[in-house]
Structures are given as C-alpha cells and as structure tokens.
C-alpha positions in Angstrom: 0.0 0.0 0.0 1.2 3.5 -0.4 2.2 5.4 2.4 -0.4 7.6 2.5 -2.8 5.5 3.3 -1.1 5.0 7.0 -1.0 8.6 7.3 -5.1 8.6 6.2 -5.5 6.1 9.3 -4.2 8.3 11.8 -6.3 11.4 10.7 -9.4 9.2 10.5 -8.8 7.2 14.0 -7.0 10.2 15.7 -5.5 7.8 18.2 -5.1 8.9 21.8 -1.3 8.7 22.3 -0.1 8.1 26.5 3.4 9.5 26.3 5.7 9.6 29.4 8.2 11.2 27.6 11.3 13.9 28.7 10.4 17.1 30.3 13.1 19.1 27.4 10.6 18.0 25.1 7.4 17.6 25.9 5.8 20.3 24.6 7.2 19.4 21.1 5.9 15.8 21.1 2.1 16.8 21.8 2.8 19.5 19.6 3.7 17.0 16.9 1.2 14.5 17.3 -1.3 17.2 17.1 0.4 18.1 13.9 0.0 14.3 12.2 -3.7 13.9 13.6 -3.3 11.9 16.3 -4.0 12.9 20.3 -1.4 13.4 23.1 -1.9 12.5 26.9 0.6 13.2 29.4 1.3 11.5 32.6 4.3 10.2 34.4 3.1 9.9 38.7 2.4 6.3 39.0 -1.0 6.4 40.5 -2.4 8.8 37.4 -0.3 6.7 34.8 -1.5 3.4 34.7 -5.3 4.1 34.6 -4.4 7.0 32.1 -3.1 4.4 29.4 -6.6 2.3 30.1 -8.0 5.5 28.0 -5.7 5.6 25.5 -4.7 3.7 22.4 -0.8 3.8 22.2 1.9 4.2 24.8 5.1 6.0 24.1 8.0 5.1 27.1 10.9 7.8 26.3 13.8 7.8 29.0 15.3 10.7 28.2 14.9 12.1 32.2 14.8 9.8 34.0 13.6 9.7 38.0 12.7 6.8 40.0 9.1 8.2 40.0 8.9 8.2 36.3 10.6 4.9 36.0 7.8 3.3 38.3 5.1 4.8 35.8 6.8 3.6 32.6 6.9 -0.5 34.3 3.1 0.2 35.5 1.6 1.9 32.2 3.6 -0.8 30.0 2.5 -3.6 31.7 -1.4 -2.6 31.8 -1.4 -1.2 28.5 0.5 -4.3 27.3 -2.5 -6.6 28.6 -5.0 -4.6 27.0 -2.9 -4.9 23.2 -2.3 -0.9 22.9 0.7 0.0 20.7 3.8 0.1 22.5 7.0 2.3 21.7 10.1 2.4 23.5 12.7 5.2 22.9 15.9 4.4 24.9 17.2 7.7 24.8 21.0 8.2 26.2 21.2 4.5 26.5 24.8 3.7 27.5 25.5 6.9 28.3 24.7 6.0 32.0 24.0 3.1 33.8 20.3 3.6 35.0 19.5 4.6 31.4 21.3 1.3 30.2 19.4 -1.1 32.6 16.5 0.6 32.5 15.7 0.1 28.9 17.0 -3.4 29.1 14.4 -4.1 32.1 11.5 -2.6 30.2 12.0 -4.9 27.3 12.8 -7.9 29.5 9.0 -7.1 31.1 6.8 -5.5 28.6 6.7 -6.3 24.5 7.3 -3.4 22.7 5.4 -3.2 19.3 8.6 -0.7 17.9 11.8 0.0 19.8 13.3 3.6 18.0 16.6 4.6 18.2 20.0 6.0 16.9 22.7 3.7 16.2 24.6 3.9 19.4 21.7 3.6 21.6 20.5 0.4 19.1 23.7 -1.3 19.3 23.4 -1.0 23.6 20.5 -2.6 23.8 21.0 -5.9 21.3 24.4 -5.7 23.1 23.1 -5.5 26.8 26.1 -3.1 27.4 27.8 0.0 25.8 29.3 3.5 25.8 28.0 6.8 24.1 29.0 10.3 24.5 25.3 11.6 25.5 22.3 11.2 23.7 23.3 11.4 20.0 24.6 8.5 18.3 28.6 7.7 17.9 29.8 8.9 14.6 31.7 5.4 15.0 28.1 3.4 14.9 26.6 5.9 12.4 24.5 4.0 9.4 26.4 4.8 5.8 26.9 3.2 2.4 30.0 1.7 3.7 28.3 -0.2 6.1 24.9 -0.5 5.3 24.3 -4.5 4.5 26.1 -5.0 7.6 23.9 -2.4 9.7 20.7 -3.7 7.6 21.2 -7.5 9.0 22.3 -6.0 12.0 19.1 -4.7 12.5 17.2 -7.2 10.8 18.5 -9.5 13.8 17.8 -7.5 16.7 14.2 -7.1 15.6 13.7 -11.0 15.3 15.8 -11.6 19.0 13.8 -8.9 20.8 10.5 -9.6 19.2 9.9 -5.8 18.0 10.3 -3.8 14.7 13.1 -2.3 15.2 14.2 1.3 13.7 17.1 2.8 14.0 17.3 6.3 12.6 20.2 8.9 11.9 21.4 10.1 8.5 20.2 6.7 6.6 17.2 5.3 8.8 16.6 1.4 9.5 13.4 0.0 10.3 13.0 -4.0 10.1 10.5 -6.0 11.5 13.2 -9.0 10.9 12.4 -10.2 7.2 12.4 -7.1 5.3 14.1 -3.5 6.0 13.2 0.0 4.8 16.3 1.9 4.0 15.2 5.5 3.9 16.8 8.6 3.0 14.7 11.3 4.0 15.6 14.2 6.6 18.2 17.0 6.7 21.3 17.1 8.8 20.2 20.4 10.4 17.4 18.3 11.9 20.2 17.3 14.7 20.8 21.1 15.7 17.6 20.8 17.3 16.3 19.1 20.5 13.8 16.8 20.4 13.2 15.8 16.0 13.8 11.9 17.6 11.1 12.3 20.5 9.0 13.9 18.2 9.6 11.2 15.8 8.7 8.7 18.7 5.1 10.2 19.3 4.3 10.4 15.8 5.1 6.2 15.2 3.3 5.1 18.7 0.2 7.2 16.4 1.2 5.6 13.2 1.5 1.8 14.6 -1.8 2.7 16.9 -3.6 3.7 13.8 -2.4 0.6 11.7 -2.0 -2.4 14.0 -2.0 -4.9 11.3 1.2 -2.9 9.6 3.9 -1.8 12.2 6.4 -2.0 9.8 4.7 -0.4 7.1 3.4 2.1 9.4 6.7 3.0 11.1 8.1 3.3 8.3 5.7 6.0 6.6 6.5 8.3 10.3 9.8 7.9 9.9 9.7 8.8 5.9 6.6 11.8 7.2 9.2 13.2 9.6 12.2 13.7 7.5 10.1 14.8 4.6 8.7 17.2 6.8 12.6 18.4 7.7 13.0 18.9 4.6 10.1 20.9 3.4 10.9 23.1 6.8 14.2 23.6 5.5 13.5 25.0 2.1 11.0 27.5 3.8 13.6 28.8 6.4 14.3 32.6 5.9 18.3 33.7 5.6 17.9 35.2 9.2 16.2 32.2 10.4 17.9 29.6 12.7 17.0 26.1 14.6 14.0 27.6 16.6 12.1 28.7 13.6 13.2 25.1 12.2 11.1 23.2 14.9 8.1 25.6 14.3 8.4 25.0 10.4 8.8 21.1 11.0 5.8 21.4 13.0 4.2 23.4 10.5 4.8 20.8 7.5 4.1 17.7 9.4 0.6 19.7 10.1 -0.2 20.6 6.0 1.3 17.2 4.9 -0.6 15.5 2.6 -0.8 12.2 1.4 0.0 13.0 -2.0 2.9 15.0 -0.7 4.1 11.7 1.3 3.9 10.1 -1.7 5.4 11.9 -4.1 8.5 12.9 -1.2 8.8 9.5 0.4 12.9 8.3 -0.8 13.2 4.8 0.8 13.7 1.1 -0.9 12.9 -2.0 1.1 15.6 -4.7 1.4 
C-alpha cells in the first residue's frame, strides 16, 4: 500500500497517544502528534499513569529524564497497557550513556513487548548488546548508518528485531526500520534536523500514532512516520528565511508535518525496502 494511506489512518482514527516522555521535550511531542492527527496525553506519577493508558490507544515510554518516580510509571503503564494490546513504543534515549538509562531500557523490554523500539545507532547497538558506551544522547559517529556499512547495519538490525521480538528502527542520517524479514532503508531528513532538540522524541510520538492507527502494519506504518518526519525536515528547510535559525526550524517542521498530505508523502517518500 502506499504510504499515505497510514497517514489517512491516523487522521481518521485520531488515536489517543499516553506518552511519558522527557520534560526538554514535551511540549514538542504533543505538539507534533497534534500536527500528524493523532491525540497526546501526558502523565508520568504512577498512580495517574496506569489508569491514564486504560484510556488511551498507544503508549510512548521515552527515557530521556529519567527519575525513580517516572521509572515506576513507565513499568506500571507498559505492563497494563501491554495486557489490554495498545501500541507500545520504546525510545531508549542516552542508553549507554549511564547506567540507569542502560538497565532501565533493558528491564522494560525484559518485562513488557514493545510493538517498535526507535533509536540512533549507538543507543541500538546497547540494547541488542546489553552493554555500551556513548557520549550523550546522540549517536557515535563510530556506529553511524552509511553506504560503507549498510548491508552489515541492515542485517544488523534485521537480527535484533527477530531476537527482541519488536520492529526495530534505527534512525540517523540513513534510517533502518525492520521487522526482521524485510528493512526499509530511507533517505529522507536533513542534517540540520540534529541542531535541534527533540526531532527523535518527536519522531517517537508520531510512530506510537502511526503503529496505533495501523495495527496490522507496524512496519509499514513506522516506516511511513519515519519517511513523514524527514520529509517534513526537509520541506521546513527549504522554507527557512536567511535570518532564520534552529527555533524557527522546529516551528516549520511542526508546521509541514501539520499541511502534509498524502499526496505530498507520496510523491516525497525516498526509501527502498531490502
């Protein structure tokens, strides 16, 4: 099917999307699922979370600040909204760039099924390892996805999503997403799009809509976000005015993932399936 079909879904279903996501970006993600026509919820104190996510349709666990109250909400919300078949997204943000980050997003996948785990390449390679080292919270230039490397990093990830269960996709300059047969390779996006906070978490939301929308096409369906949001990065771009710089990038992102159309998606869309 054509991408824009998954892209109709959302707008037609307008799923309600839980997200305990980081406070740096939290008003971007609602912002952003807004934007694609799905519905944002927030809440992170346990006792509001887990009966939250019974209302909802998707659940989007980002780690990006982490606190043992937050952590207790992510392991209550997954697990209910696990039993009752909701989309599930995790994004390990900054894993291996501390220990609690690291075990925490190995202990959510070791206790809830995650329909999609979303990543960069460093934070990927931690969790099909169980161990590793990053700088912060953007990937290694050392574990980056490029032509060089790129049927090793497609079977790479190809394997991780048949050992952990979940599509997997792993985004940065060329994104990955592989449900463990086949693998989108996509080339959409804009390298300015990692001058600002938050495109990834965004990016996050916007799939736990996509895969909530179109539960009998994960794949498919995470694939068309992925392709929507760097379409939309570069549509942003070419609007941005010489005196213009990363703040008035988010808006314009925000703007063009609001006017996209499915034609537009279409016709925009650069990605090949291996």
């Amino acid at each position: 099917m054509p991408l824009s079909v998954y892209l109709e879904n959302v707008r037609i279903k307008s799923p309600l999307i839980h997200n305990i996501t980081n406070y740096v970006t939290v008003n971007d993600v609602a912002n952003a699922l807004l934007a694609c026509g799905g519905s944002p919820i927030m809440a992170d104190e346990p006792d509001d979370a887990e009966e939250i996510t019974q209302i909802c349709n998707g659940l989007n666990i980002n780690i990006g600040t982490l606190n043992s109250r937050t952590i207790e909400s992510m392991f209550r919300a997954g697990k209910k909204s696990s039993e009752m078949n909701h989309a599930l997204l995790l994004d390990p943000v900054g894993a291996g760039a501390s220990a609690l980050r690291t075990n925490t997003a190995l202990n959510l996948m070791k206790e809830i099924k995650f329909n999609v785990i979303r990543g960069n390449s460093s934070e990927i390679k931690t969790l099909f390892m169980g161990s590793g080292k990053t700088h912060g919270v953007d990937a290694s230039s050392v574990d980056a996805v490029n032509d060089s490397n790129l049927e090793y990093m497609i079977e790479f990830v190809k394997s991780f999503s048949v050992a952990s269960g979940s599509v997997i996709a792993l985004t940065g300059a060329i994104d990955l997403a592989s449900d463990g047969n086949k693998c989108y390779v996509i080339r959409n996006g804009r390298a300015e799009m990692g001058r600002i906070t938050g495109t990834g978490c965004m990016l996050s939301g916007i799939m736990a809509a996509f895969i909530a929308a179109n539960p009998d096409h994960k794949l498919d369906a995470s694939a068309a976000a992925i392709c929507l949001m760097g379409l939309a990065g570069e549509i942003a771009f070419s609007r941005l005015e010489s005196h213009e710089g990363n703040a008035s990038y988010r808006n314009k992102i925000i703007d063009a993932i609001y006017n996209m159309t499915g034609e537009i998606l279409d016709g925009g869309a650069k990605y090949e399936i291996r």
